[in-house]
C-alpha positions as CSV (number, residue, x, y, z in Angstrom):
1,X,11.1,81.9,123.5
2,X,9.1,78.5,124.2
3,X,6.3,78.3,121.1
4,X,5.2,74.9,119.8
5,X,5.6,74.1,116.2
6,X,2.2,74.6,114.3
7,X,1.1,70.8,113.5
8,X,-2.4,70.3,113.7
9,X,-3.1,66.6,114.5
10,X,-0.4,63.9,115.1
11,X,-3.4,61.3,113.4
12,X,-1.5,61.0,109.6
13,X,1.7,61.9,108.4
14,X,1.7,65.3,110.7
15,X,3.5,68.2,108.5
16,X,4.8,71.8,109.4
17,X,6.7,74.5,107.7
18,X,8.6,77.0,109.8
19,X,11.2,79.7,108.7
20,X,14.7,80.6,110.6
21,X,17.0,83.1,110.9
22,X,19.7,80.8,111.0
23,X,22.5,79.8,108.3
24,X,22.3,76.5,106.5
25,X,25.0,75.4,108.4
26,X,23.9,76.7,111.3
27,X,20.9,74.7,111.3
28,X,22.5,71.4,110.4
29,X,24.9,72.1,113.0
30,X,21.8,72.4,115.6
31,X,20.5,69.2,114.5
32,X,23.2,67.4,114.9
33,X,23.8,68.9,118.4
34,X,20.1,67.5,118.6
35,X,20.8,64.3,117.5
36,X,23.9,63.7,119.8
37,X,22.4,65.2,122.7
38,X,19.6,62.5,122.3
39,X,21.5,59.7,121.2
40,X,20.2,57.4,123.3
41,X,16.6,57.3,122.0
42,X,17.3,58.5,118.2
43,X,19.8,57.8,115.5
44,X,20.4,60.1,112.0
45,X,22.1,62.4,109.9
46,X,21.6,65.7,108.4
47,X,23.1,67.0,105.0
48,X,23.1,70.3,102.9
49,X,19.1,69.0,101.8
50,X,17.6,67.1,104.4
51,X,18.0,65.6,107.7
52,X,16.4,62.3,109.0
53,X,15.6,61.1,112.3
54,X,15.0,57.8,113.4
55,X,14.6,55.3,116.5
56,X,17.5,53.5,116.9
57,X,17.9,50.5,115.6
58,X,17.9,48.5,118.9
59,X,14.4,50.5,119.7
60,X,13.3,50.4,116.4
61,X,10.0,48.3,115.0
62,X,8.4,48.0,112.0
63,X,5.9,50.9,112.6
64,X,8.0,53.1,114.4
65,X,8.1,56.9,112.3
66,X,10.7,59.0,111.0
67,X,11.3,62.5,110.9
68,X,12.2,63.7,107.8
69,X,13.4,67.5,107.6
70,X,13.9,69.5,104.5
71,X,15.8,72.8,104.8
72,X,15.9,75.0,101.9
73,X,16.9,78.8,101.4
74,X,13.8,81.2,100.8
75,X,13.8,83.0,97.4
76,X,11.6,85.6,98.4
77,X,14.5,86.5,101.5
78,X,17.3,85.5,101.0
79,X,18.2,85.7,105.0
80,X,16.2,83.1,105.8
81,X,15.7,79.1,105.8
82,X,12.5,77.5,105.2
83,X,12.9,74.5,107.4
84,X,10.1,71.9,105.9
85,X,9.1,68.4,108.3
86,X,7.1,65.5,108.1
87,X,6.3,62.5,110.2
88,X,5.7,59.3,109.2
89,X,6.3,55.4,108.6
90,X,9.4,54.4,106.8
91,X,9.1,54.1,103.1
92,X,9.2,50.0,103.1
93,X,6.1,50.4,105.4
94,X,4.3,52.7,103.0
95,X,5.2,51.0,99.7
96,X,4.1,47.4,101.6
97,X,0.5,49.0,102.4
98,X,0.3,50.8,98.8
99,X,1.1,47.3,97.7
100,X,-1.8,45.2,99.6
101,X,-4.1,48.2,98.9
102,X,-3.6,47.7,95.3
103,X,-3.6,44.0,95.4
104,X,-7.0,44.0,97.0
105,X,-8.3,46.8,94.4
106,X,-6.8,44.4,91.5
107,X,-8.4,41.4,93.0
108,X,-11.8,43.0,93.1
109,X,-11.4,44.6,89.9
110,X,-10.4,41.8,87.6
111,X,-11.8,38.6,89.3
112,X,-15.3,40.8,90.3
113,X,-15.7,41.4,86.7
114,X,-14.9,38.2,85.7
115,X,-17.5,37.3,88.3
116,X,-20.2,39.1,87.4
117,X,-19.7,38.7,83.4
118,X,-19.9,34.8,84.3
119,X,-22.7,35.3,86.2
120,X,-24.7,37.5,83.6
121,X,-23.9,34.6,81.2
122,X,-24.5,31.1,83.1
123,X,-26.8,32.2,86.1
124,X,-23.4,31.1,88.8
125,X,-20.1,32.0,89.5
126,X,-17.4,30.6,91.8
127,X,-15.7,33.8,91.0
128,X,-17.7,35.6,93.2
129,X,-16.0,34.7,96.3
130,X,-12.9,37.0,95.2
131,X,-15.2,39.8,95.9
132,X,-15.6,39.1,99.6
133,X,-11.4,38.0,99.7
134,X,-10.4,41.8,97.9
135,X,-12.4,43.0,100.9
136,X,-11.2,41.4,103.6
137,X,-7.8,42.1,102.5
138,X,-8.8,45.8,102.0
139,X,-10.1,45.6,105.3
140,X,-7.0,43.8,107.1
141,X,-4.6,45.9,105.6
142,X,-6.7,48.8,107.3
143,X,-6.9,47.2,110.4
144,X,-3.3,46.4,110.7
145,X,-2.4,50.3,109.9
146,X,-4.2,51.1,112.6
147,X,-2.8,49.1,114.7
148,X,0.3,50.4,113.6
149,X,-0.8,54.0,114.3
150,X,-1.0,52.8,118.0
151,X,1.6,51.1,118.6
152,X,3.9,54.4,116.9
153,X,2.1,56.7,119.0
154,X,4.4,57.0,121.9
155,X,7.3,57.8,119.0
156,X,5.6,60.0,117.3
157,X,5.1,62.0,120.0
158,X,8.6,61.6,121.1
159,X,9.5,63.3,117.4
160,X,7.2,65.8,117.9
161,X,9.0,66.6,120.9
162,X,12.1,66.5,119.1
163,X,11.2,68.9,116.9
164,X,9.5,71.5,119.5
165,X,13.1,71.3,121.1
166,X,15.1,71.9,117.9
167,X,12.6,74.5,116.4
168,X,12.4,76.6,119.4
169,X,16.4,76.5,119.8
170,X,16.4,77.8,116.3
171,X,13.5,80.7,116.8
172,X,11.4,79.9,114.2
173,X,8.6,82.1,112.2
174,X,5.1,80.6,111.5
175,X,4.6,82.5,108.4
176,X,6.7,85.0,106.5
177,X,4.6,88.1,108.3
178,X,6.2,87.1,111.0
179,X,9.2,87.9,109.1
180,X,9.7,92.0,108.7
């Protein structure tokens, strides 16, 4: 059985949810047959929760993603495993462009007011330079994820793969119709 796992674009944080017939166990066991068959290009681990895969460390950049796998029994049957996945940045990476997206919206927000009040009041305002700043930074920080997109590309495709290999060793369901 050779399917591909249902992701629709690979452009932002591609997710998918699949169901198995497999144990728990069974599954972790498979990803970490996974993991050591691959060892060379990715590191991780797998738990009773979730599994995380990674580049190793002496591959790894900044941008590179991370698979992060979620496997969870289904309440409606019992026999099977809902096996959730998601592929991304690394939390630091997210939290660092949350954190100049916010900066630049802070930066407009206060100082912009400030600007404009100022202006309203005395006819000029130095202030109003920190609109154009909040922009470019807005604007940087959007350039730089993009660059970031391209440079992970080849990785994310790589865990994609990765996942079509593990997935289809594991004969997984689309949706729960599929199922009966």
């Amino acid at each position: 059985m050779s399917q591909k796992v249902p992701i629709k674009s690979l452009l932002s944080r591609p997710r998918f949810k699949v169901f198995t017939q497999l144990s728990k166990q069974e599954f972790i066991d498979l990803i970490k047959k996974h993991l050591e068959k691959n060892s060379v290009e990715y590191g991780g681990y797998a738990n009773n929760e979730i599994a995380m895969v990674r580049v190793r460390k002496d591959k790894d950049k900044y941008w590179h993603p991370q698979l992060q796998i979620r496997i969870e029994e289904d309440e409606d049957h019992l026999d099977y495993l809902v096996v959730r996945g998601i592929i991304g940045p690394k939390p630091n990476v997210w939290t660092f462009f949350a954190f100049l997206y916010g900066l630049s919206g802070a930066v407009f927000i206060t100082l912009g007011s400030y600007a404009l009040s100022e202006y309203i009041v005395q006819g000029t305002s130095v202030w109003v330079w920190a609109i154009p700043v909040a922009l470019l930074i807005a604007l940087g920080t959007y350039a730089a994820s993009l660059y970031g997109h391209y440079i992970a590309k080849f990785q994310l495709g790589r865990l994609f793969h990765f996942v079509n290999d593990l997935l289809n060793d594991a004969e997984f369901y689309e949706s729960k119709d599929e199922l009966n």
